[in-house]
C-alpha positions in Angstrom: 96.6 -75.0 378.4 100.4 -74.5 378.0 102.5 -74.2 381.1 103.2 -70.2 381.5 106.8 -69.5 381.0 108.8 -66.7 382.7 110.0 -64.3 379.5 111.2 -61.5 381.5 110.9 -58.5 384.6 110.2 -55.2 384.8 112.7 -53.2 385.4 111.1 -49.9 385.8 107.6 -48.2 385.4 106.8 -44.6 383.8 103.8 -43.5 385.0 102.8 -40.4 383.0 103.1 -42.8 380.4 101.4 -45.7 381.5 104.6 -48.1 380.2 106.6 -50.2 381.8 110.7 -51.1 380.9 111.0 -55.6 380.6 114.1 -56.6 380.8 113.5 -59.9 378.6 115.0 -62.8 379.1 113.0 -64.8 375.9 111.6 -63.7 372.7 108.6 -61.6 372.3 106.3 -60.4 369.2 103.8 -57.9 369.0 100.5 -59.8 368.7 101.4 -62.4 371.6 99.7 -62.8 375.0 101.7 -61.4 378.5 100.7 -62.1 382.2 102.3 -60.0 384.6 102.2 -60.8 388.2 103.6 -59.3 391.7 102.4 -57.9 394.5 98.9 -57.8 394.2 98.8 -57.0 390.9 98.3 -60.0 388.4 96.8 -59.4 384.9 96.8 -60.7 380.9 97.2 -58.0 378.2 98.0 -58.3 374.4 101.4 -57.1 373.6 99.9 -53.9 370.9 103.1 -52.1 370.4 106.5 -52.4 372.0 109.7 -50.2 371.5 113.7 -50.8 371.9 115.3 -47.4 372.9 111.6 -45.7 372.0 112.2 -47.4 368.2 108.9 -48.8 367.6 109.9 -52.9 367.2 107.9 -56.1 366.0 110.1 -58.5 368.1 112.8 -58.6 370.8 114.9 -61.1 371.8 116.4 -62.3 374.8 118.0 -59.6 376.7 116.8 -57.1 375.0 115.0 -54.4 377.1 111.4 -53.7 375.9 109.2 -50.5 376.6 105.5 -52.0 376.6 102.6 -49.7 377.5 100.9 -51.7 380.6 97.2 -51.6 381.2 97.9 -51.7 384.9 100.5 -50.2 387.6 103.7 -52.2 387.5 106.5 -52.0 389.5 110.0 -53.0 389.4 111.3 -56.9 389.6 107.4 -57.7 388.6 107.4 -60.9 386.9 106.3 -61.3 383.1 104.8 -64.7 381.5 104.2 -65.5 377.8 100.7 -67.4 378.0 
């Protein structure tokens, strides 16, 4: 299995929404594979949908800052993996 890589951290979450800000600091696509870890929260989700100043967005690059909707809680300075 490919070594996990750190592609970004979350910089803020929206709860009524369920999403979470990533500041990224690699390239993401919709379609590819996210771990997000901290605290005691560690999970995998496929990245369904993501949006750059709410424009809905296939890709990002580095430094971009990516709304993703999270399946769990986040919180700030959480650390996100492409797996």
């Amino acid at each position: 299995m490919a070594k996990e890589k750190q592609i970004g951290v979350v910089t803020n979450y929206f709860d009524h929404v369920k999403a979470a800000a990533i500041k990224l600091s690699a390239p993401l696509k919709v379609g590819e594979k996210i771990k997000i870890t901290g605290g005691e929260t560690d999970f995998e989700q496929e990245v369904e949908s993501m949006q750059i100043q709410r424009k809905e967005v296939q890709s990002a690059k580095k430094g971009d800052e990516i709304g993703l909707i999270v399946e769990q809680k986040v919180r700030k300075d959480y650390k996100v993996f492409k797996i």
